[in-house]
PLY file of the C-alpha trace (Angstrom):
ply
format ascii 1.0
element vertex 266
property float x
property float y
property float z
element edge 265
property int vertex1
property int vertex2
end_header
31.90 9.81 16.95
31.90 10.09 12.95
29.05 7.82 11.24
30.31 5.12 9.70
30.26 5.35 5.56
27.60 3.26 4.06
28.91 -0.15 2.77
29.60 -0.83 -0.54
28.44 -4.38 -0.11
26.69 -6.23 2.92
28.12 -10.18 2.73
26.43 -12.64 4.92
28.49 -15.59 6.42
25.44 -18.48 7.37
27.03 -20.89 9.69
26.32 -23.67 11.61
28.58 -25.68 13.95
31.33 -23.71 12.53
32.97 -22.78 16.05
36.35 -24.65 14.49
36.87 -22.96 10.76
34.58 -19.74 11.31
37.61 -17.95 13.00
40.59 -18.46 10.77
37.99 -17.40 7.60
37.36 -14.17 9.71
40.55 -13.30 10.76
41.82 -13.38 7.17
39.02 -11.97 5.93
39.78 -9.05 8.33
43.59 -8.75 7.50
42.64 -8.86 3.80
40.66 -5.79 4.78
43.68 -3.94 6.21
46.54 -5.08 3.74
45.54 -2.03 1.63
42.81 0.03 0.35
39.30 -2.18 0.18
35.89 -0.78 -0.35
33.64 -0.49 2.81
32.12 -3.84 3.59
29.49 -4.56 6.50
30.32 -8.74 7.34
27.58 -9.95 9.01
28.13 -13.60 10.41
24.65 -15.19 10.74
24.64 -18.64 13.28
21.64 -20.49 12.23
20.79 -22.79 15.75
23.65 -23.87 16.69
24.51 -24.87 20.42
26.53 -22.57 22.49
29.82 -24.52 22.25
30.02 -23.38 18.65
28.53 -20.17 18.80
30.73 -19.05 21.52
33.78 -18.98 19.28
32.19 -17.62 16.30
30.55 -14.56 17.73
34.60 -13.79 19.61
36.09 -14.03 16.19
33.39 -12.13 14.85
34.12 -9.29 17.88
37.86 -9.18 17.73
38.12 -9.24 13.85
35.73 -6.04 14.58
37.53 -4.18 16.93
40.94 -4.78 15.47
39.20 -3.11 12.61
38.16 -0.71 14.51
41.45 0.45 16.54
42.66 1.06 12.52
40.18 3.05 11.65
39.14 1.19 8.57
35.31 1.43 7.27
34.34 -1.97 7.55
32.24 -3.28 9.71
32.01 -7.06 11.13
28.85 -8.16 13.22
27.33 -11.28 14.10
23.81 -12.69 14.67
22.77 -15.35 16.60
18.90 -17.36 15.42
17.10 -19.06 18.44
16.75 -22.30 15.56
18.17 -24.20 12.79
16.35 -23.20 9.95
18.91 -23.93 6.66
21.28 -21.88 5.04
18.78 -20.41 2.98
16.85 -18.88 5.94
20.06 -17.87 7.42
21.46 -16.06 4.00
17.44 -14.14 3.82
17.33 -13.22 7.71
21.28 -11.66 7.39
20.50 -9.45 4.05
17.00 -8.22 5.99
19.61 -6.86 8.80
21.87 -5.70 6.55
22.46 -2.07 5.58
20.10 -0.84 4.00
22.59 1.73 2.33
24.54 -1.19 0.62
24.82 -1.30 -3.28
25.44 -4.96 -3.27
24.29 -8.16 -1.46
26.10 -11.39 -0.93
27.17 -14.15 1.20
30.27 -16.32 1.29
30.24 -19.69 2.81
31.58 -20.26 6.95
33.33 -23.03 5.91
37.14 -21.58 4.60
36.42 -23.45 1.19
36.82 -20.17 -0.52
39.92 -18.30 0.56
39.04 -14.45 2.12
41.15 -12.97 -0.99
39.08 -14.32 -3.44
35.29 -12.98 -1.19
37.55 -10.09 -1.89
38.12 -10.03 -5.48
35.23 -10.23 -5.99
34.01 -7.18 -3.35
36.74 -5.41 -5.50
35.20 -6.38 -9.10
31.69 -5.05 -7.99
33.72 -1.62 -6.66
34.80 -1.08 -9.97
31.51 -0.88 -11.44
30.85 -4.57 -12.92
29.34 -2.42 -15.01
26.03 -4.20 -16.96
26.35 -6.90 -14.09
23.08 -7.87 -11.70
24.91 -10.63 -9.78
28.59 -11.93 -9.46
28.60 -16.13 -8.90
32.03 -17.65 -8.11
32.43 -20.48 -9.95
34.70 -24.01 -9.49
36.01 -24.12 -13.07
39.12 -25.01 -13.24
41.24 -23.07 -15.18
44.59 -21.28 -16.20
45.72 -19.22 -12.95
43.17 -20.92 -10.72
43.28 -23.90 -8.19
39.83 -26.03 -7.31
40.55 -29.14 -5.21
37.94 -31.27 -4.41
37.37 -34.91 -3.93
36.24 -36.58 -7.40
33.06 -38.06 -5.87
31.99 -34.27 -5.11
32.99 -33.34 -8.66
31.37 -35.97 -10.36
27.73 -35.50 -8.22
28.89 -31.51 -8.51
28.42 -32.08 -12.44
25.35 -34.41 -12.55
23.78 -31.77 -10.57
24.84 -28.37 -12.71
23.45 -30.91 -15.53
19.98 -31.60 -13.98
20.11 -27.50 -12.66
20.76 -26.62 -16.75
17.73 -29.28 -18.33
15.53 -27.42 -15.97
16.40 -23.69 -15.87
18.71 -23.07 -18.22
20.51 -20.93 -16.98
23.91 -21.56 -18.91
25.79 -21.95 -15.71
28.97 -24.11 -15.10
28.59 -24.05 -11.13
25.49 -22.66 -9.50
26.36 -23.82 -6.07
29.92 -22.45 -5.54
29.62 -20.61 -2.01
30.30 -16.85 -2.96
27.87 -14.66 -4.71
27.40 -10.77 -4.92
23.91 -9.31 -6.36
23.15 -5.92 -6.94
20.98 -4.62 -4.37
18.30 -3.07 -6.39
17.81 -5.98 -8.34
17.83 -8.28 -5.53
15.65 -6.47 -2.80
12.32 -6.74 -4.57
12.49 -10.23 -5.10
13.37 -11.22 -1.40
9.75 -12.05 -0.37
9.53 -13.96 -3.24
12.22 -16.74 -2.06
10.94 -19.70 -0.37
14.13 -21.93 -0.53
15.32 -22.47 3.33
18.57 -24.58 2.68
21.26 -25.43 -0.49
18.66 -24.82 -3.26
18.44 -20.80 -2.61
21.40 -20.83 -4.77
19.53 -21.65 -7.92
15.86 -20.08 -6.82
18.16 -16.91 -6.92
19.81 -16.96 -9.95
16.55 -18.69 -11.34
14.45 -15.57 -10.47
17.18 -13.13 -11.59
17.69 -15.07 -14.86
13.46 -14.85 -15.73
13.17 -11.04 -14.40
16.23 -10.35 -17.33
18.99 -9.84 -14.77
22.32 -10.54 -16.46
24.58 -12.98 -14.49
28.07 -13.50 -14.36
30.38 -16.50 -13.44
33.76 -15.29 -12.40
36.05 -18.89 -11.32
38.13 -18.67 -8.30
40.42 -20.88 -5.89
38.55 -23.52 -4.08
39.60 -25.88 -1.88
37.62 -28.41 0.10
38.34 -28.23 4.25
36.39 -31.66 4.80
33.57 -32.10 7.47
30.61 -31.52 4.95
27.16 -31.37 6.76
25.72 -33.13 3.73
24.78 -36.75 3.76
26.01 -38.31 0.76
23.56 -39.86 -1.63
20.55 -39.27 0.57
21.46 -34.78 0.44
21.78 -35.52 -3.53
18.49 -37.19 -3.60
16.69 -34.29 -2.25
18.15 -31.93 -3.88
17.15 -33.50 -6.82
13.49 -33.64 -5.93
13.82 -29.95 -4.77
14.89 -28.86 -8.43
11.59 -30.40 -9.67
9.94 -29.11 -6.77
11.40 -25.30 -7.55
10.62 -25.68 -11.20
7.23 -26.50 -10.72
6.22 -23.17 -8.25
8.14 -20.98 -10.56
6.31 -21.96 -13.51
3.09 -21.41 -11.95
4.01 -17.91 -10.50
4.43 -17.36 -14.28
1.16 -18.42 -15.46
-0.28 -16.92 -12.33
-2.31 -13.80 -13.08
0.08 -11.29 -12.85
2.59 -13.51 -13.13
6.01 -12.97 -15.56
6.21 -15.12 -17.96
9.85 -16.16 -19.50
0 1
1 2
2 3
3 4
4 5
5 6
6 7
7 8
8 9
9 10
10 11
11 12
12 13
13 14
14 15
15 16
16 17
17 18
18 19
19 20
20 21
21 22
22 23
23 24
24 25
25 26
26 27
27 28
28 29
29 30
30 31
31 32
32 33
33 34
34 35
35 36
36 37
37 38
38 39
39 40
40 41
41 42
42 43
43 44
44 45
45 46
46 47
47 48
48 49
49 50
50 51
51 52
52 53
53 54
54 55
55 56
56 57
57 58
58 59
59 60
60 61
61 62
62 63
63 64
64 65
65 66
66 67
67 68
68 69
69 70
70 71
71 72
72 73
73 74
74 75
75 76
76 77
77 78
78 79
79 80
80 81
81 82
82 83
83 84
84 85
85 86
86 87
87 88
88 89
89 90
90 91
91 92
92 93
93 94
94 95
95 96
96 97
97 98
98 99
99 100
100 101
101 102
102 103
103 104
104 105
105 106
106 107
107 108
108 109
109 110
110 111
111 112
112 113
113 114
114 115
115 116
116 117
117 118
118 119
119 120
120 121
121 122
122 123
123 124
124 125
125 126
126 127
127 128
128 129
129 130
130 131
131 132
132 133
133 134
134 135
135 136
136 137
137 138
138 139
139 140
140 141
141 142
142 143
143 144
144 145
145 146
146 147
147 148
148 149
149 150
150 151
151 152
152 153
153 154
154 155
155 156
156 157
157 158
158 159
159 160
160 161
161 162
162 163
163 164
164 165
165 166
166 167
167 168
168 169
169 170
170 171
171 172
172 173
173 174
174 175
175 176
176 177
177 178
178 179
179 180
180 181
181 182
182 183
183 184
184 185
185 186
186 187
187 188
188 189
189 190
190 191
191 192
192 193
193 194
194 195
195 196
196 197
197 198
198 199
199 200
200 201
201 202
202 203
203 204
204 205
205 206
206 207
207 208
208 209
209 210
210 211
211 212
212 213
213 214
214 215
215 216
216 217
217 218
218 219
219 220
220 221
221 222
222 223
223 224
224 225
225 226
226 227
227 228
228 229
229 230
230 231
231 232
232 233
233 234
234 235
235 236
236 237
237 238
238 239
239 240
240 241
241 242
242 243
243 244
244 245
245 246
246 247
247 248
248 249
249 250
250 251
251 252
252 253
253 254
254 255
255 256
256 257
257 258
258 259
259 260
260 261
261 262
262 263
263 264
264 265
């Protein structure tokens, strides 16, 4: 049996609970894959705890999005992963890219949700085949603009904004959206600096582009289609609150790895 070509990118899909949306996001993410030519991707769905009623579903959609590829011949390949505990989508995301090719130019992960639409995971897939050239990391971005559609409720906008306001007083980072669930790094910048992260849930997002931004990476917000499914696992006002405190919190340990001996300063 031929070998498999080595991915161009490795995109991890945390999840948890996601037994209901997980396989329509797969299944189009799989016929995206054979509507034409695509670069080799390796899809690795990560379940992070859930109970079996959910990850029953996920890992079948996960197997017959795989073999359907498979019976085409196409070069992708779709896997999932089970963890024995919850332990946040952060954890998930770090555990997936340790399992993931190590042959793979880029690194990524796209939220289990269906919020972003398989064509635009993709696009951008597509974008980082053709070089990005000068680009360490490609972050999808809910800006809405000419040509693109973001629907959302406005009390998620409004504490969506607040947020990328506190993120920029903090890390400056000049980003619109740091948070958006789709986000493709290039491996060799991003491998030595995974035993560095320390953020287990929604705040890996900005210790990643954080760490990237201070080690002179150059990041690059590309908007896309958004659309919110419902059924958020956050708890509004109380999520907010500690994700507030975790900013601080993140701030406050970067800036003393910097003054650490050794440490970069930026």
């Amino acid at each position: 049996m031929a070998r498999l070509p080595g991915p161009l990118a490795t995109l991890v899909v945390p999840v948890y609970r996601e037994g209901t949306r997980l396989p329509a996001l797969v299944d189009a993410l799989a016929a995206e894959a054979l509507r034409g030519p695509a670069p080799p991707l390796e899809l690795l769905v990560v379940d992070d705890g859930s109970p079996p009623g959910h990850v029953a579903p996920e890992r079948a959609s996960v197997e017959d999005a795989a073999a359907r590829l498979a019976s085409a011949g196409a070069p992708h390949r779709f896997r999932f992963l089970a963890l024995g505990a919850n332990g946040g989508k952060g954890a998930a995301v770090r555990r997936g890219w340790s399992e993931a090719d190590p042959r793979a130019a880029w690194l990524g992960f796209v939220d289990g949700d269906g919020a972003v639409p398989a064509g635009e995971a993709w696009r951008l897939v597509r974008m980082a085949a053709e070089g990005a050239a000068g680009v360490d990391a490609l972050a999808a971005t809910r800006m809405l603009m000419a040509g693109h559609t973001v629907q959302r409720s406005a009390r998620r906008h409004v504490q969506g904004r607040v947020f990328a306001t506190l993120v920029e007083e903090l890390f400056h980072l000049g980003f619109y959206d740091t948070q958006c669930g789709l986000k493709l790094f290039r491996a060799g910048r991003l491998r030595p600096l995974l035993g560095s992260l320390r953020e287990e849930r929604w705040l890996l997002d900005v210790e990643l582009l954080s760490r990237l931004h201070r080690a002179g990476a150059v990041l690059r917000e590309v908007p896309i289609d958004w659309i919110d499914p419902g059924g958020s696992k956050m708890t509004p006002g109380l999520d907010a609150l500690r994700m507030g405190a975790g900013l601080f919190r993140l701030r406050r340990r970067l800036d003393a790895e910097a003054r650490a001996p050794g440490g970069r300063r930026r």
